[in-house]
C-alpha distance (Angstrom), angle and dihedral (degrees) to the residues before:
residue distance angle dihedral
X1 . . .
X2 3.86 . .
X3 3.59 89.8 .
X4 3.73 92.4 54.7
X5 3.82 100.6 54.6
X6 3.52 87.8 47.4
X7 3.82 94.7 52.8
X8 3.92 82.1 48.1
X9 3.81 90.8 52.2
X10 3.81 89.8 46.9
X11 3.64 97.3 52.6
X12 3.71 100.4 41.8
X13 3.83 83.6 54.2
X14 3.96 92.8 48.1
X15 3.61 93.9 49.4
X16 3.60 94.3 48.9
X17 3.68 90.0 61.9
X18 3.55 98.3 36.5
X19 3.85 83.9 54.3
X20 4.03 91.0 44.5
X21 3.90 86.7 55.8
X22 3.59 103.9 50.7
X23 3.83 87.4 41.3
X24 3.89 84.2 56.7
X25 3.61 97.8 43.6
X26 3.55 100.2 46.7
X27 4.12 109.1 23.1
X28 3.48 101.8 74.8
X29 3.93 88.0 -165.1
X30 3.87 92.5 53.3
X31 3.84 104.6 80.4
X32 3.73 88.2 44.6
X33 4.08 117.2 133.3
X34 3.78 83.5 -125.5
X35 3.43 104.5 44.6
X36 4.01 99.9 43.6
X37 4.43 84.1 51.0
X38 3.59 79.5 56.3
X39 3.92 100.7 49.8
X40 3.98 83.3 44.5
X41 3.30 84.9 61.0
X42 3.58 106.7 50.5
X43 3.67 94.6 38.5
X44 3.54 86.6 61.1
X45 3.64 100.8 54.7
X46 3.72 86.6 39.1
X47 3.76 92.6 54.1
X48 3.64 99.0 38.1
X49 4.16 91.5 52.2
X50 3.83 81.9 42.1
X51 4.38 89.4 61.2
X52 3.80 90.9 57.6
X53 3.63 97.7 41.9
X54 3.98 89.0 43.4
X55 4.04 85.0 51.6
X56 3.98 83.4 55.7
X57 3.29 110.4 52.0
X58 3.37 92.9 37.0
X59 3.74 84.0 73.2
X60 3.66 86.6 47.3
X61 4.07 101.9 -103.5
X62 3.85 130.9 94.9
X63 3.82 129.6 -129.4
X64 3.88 109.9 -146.3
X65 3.43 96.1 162.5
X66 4.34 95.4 69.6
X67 3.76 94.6 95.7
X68 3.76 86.3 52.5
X69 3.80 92.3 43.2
X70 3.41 90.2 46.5
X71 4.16 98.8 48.9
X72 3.99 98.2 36.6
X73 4.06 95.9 45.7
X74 4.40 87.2 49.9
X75 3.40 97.5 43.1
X76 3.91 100.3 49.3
X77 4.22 83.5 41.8
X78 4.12 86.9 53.0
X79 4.03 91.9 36.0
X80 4.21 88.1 54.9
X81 3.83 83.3 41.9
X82 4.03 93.0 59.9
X83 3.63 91.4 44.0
X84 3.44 101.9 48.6
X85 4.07 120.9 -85.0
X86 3.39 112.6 128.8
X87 4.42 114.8 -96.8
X88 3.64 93.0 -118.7
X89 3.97 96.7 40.8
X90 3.78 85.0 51.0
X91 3.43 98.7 47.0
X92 3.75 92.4 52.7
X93 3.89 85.0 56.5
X94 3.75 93.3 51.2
X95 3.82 93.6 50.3
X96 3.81 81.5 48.7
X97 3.69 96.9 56.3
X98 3.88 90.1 43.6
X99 3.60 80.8 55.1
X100 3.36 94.2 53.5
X101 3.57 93.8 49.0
X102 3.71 97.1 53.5
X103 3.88 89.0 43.7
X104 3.67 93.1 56.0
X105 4.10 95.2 43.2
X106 3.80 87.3 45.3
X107 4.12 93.3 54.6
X108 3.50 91.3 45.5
X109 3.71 98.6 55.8
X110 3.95 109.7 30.9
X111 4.49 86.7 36.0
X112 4.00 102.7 32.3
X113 3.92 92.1 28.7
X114 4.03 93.9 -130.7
X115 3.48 100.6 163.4
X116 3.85 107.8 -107.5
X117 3.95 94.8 -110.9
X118 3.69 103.2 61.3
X119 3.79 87.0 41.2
X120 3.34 109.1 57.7
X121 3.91 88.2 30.8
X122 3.98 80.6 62.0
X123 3.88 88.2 44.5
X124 3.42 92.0 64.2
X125 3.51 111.1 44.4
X126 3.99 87.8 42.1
X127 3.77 96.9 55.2
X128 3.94 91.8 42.0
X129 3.76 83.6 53.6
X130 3.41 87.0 50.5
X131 3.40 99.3 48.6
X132 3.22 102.3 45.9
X133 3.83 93.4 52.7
X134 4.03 104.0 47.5
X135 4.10 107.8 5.7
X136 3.98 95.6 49.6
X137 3.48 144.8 -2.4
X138 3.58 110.3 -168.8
X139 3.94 126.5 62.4
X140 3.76 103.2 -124.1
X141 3.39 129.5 58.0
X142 3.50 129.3 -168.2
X143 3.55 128.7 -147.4
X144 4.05 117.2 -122.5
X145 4.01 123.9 -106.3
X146 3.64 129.7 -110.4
X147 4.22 105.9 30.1
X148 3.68 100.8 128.9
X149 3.67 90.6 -173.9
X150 3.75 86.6 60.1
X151 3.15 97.3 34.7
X152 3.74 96.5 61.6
X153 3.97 94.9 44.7
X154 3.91 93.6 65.9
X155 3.89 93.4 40.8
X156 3.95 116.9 6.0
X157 4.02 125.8 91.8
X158 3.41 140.7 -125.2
X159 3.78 114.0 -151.0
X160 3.73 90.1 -33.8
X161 3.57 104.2 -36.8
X162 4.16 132.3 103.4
X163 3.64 100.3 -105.1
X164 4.24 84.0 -125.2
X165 3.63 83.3 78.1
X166 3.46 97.0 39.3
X167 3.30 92.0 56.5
X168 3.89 94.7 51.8
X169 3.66 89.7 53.9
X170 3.44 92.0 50.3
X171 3.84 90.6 44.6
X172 4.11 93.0 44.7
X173 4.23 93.9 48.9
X174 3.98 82.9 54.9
X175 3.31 101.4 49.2
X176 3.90 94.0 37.1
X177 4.01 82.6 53.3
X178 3.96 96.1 54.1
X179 3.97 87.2 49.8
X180 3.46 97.9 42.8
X181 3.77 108.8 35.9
X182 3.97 112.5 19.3
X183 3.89 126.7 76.8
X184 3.88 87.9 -112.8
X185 4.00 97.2 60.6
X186 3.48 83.9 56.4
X187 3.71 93.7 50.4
X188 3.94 90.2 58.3
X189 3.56 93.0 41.1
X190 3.85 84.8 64.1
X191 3.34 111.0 31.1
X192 4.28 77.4 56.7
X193 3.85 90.3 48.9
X194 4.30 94.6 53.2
X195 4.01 117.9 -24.5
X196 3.62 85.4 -166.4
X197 3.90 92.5 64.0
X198 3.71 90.1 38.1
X199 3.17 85.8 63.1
X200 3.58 109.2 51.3
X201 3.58 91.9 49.4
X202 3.42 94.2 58.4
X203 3.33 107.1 -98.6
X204 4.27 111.3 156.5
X205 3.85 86.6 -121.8
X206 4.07 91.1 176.1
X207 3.23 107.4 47.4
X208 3.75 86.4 43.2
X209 3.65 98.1 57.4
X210 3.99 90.6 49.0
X211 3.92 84.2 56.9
X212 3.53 91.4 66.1
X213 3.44 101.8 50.9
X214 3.80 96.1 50.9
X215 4.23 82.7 47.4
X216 3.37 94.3 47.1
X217 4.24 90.3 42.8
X218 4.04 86.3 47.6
X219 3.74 92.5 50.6
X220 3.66 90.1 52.2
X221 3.96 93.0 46.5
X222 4.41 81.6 56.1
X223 3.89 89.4 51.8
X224 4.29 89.9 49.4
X225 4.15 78.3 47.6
X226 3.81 94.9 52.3
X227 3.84 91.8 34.8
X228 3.83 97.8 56.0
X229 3.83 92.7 43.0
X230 4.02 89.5 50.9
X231 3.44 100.1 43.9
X232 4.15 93.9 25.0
X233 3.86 94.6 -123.2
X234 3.73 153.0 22.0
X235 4.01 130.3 -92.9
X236 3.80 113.2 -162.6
X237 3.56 84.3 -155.9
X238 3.59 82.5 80.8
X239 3.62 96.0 75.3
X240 4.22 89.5 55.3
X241 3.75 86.8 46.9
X242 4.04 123.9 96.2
X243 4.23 99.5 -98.9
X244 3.07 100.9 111.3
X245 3.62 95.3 59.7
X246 3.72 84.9 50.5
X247 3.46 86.7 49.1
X248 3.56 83.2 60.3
X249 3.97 103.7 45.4
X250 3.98 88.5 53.2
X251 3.88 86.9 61.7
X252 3.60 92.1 34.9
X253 3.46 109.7 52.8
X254 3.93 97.0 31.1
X255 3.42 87.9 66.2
X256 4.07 118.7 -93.8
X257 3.82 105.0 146.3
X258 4.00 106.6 -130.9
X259 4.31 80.0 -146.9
X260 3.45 81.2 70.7
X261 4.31 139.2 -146.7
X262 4.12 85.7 93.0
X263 3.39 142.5 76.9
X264 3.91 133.5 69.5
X265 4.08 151.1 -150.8
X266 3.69 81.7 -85.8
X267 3.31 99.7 61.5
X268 3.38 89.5 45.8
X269 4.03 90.7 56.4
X270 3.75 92.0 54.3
X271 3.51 97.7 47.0
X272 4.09 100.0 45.1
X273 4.09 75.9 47.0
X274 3.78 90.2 59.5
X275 3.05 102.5 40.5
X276 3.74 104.2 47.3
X277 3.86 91.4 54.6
X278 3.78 87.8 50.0
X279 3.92 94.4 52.1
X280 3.66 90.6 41.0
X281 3.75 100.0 51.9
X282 3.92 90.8 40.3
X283 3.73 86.5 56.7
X284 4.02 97.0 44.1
X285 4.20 85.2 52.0
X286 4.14 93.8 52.3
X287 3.33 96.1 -121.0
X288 3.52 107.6 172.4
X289 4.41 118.2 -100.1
X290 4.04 87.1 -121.9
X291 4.00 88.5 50.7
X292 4.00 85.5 44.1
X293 3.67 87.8 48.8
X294 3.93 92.8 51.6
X295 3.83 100.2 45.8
X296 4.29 92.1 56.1
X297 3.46 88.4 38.5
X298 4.00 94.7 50.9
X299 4.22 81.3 42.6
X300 3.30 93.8 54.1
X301 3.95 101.9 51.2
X302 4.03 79.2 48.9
X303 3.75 95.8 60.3
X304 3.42 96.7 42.6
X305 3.38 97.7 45.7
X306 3.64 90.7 52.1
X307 3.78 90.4 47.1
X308 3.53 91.5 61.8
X309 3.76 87.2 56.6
X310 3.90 89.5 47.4
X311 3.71 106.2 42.5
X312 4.45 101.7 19.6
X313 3.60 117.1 -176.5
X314 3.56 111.1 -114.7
X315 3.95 109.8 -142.7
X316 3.67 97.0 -98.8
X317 3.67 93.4 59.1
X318 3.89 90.6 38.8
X319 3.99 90.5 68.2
X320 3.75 97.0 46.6
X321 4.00 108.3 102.6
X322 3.61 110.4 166.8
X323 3.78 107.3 107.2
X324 3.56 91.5 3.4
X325 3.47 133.0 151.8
């Protein structure tokens, strides 16, 4: 099994930069200064959104509702921002809301045993609804003038590199570090593996699944932060856009087993990596959004499909629902 995911990893990684050089050799937009800032960009979004859902469905659920989280929190923060609240005071109430959000969708699933799909599916279109009818009206939002801090996140360096990517890195080697090395990564990596064992041994499988969700809803609050400083604002249109499904492919077809108890930030890496050069290079050849829309969607079936092969649910795990995609 081992072997497997690590072939996985290993192609996904070839591909991507077998797929980079062709791009490069026969795009003669794709090496441009302008266009690689933007794949920078999107990768980093990508891969950022990719860490929290990673951290999910590693635990064996699925957060539909980060795009949302991620375009209602940044907007209201930018919206107070324009009329007045302070940047920091409103960001603190924007990683409050995403708190909020993550709190709620957490509580439903691991206390009222809503499996995690409809819930966070629900999540999203709620607080979008939501949004759109008390915390903003309009569907662009600008970010404010003169925060150099900000300022410099969406288009400073560090050492060489857009400080996008710097701040995925930074992002990924945390969240790689709570999986990896603390007593709570290990939690998720079991309760992912069997919740039913988890359980028995004493594992605090509730509270533990609610963790997750207000993570993952965290995470996706940092990716509106890096977002709006990159691209100095927020489109609601976002939200109605295909991300989340991209979202979904990074995890995907990296390598994160939607069974569960396997998966990690590397897989994570390899698929935002993949998938960013493949978005990017559709883009530069005008292939149409519908056309776009197939190709992922066609990819996506593929790498789950093959997943299923990879990482099968035995008929223990099958019957445990708690948490569960």
């Amino acid at each position: 099994m081992a072997k497997a995911r690590l072939s996985q990893e290993g192609v996904v990684f070839a591909l991507a930069v077998a797929l980079f050089v062709v791009f490069a050799a026969t795009l003669n937009n794709f090496l441009t200064a302008g266009n690689l800032i933007a794949l920078v960009r999107s990768v980093s979004i990508l891969g950022i959104l990719g860490l929290g859902m990673g951290l999910v469905v590693i635990g064996r659920g699925i957060d539909l509702a980060m795009v949302a989280t991620m375009v209602v929190s940044l907007s209201w923060v930018l919206s107070m921002a324009q009329a007045g609240t302070p940047f920091d005071t409103a960001l603190v109430y924007g990683a409050l809301l995403a708190l909020a959000i993550g709190l709620a969708s957490g509580i439903l699933i691991a206390y009222a045993d809503i499996p995690a799909i409809f819930t966070t599916l629900a999540m999203g279109l709620v607080m979008y609804g939501s949004g759109r009818a008390f915390l903003f009206q309009i569907d662009v939002q600008n970010s404010p003038g003169g925060v150099d801090w900000f300022d410099f996140l969406g288009r400073g360096a560090f050492l060489g590199l857009p400080m996008p990517i710097v701040a995925f890195a930074v992002l990924a080697a945390l969240v790689a570090l709570v999986l990896m090395r603390t007593r709570f990564g290990r939690f998720v990596y079991a309760a992912g593996d069997n919740a039913l064992a988890a359980r028995i041994t004493g594992l605090p499988l509730r509270p533990l699944i609610v963790a997750q969700y207000v993570i993952s809803a965290l995470i996706a609050f940092l990716a509106g932060v890096v977002m709006a400083a990159a691209v100095s604002g927020m489109s609601t249109r976002v939200y109605n856009s295909t991300m989340i499904y991209d979202v979904l492919l990074v995890v995907v077809l990296g390598g994160i087993s939607l069974s569960g108890g396997r998966g990690s930030v590397r897989n994570v890496l390899v698929g935002t990596l993949l998938v960013g050069v493949l978005l990017n290079g559709m883009t530069i050849l005008d292939i149409t959004y519908t056309t776009q829309n197939l190709i992922k969607s066609l990819i996506l079936l593929l790498a789950i499909t093959v997943d299923s092969f990879i990482n099968p649910r035995d008929e223990q795990t099958s019957q445990q629902s708690q948490g569960d995609i």
